[in-house]
N, C-alpha and C positions, 0 to 999 in steps of 0.2 A: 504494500500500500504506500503511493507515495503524498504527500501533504506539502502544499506551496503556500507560501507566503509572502503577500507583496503588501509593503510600506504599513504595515506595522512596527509601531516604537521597539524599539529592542527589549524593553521591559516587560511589554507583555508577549512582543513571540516567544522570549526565555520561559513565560508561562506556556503558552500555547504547543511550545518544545517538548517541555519537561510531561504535560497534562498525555501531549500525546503517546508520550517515552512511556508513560506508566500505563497506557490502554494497548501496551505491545507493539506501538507504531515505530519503528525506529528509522523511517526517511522522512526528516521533516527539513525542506528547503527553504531557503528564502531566494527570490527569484525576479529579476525585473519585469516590469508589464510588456515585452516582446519573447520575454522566454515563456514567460508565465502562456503568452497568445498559440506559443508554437504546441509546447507542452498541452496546451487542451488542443486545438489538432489532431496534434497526435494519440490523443484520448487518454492520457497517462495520468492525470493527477485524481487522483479517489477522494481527496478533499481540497478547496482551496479558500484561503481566510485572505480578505482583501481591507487593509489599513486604510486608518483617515489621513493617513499621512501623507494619502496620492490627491492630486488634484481633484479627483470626483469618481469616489470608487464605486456608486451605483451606476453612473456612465459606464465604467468597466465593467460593471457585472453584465448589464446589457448587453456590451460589446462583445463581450467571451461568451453569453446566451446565442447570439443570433452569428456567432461561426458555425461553419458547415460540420455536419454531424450530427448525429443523435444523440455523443457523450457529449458534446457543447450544453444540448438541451438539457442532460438530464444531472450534469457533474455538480453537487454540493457546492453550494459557495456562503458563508460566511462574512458578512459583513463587522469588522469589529471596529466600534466607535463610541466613544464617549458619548451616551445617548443626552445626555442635561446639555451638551456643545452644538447636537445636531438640529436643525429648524428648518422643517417640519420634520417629526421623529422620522426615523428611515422606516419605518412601517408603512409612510405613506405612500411609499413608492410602487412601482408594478409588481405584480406577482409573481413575472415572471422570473423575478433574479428574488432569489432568494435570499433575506437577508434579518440575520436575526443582533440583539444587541449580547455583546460578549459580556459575562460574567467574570471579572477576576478571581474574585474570594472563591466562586465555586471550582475553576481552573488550579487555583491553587491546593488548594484542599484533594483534590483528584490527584495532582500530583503527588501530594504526601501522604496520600492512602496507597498510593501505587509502588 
């Protein structure tokens, strides 16, 4: 299973790392938004968590939804953002991109159970 990561703070992929190290994932990349592009393509990533640190990472999610393919359609993608910084929350957005609000404490906590 491999797990990509694009423009998320270092402090919470080290979360996002370790949560997934402890649920037996042990390929978790961090990745730029043209490798990240080619990687879903190529239908390879099993999860993908998209930072607020990029210009407009629901544009992205978009953007990686509507590549060609059926894993474009169907690949997990994670939106992780400061929801109290986001306006309008990301929930409001399409349904198509999926995008839920990251939980630290919980990420953490998984990690030290793992």
């Amino acid at each position: 299973e491999l797990v990509f990561i694009a423009g998320v703070p270092a402090n919470d992929r080290a979360i996002l790392t370790a949560a997934a190290k402890a649920d037996g994932i042990p390929s978790v990349s961090e990745v730029g938004i043209e490798q990240l592009k080619e990687a879903v393509q190529g239908g390879r990533p099993s999860l993908i968590f998209l930072g607020d640190a990029l210009p407009d990472p629901v544009a992205l999610c978009a953007e990686l939804r509507a590549l060609p393919g059926e894993d474009a359609k169907e690949m997990p993608i994670i939106i992780v953002a400061n929801q109290s910084q986001v306006q309008p929350p990301i929930r409001a957005f399409t349904p198509a991109c999926v995008a839920d609000a990251f939980d630290a404490a919980l990420a953490q906590s998984r990690a030290a159970a793992g």
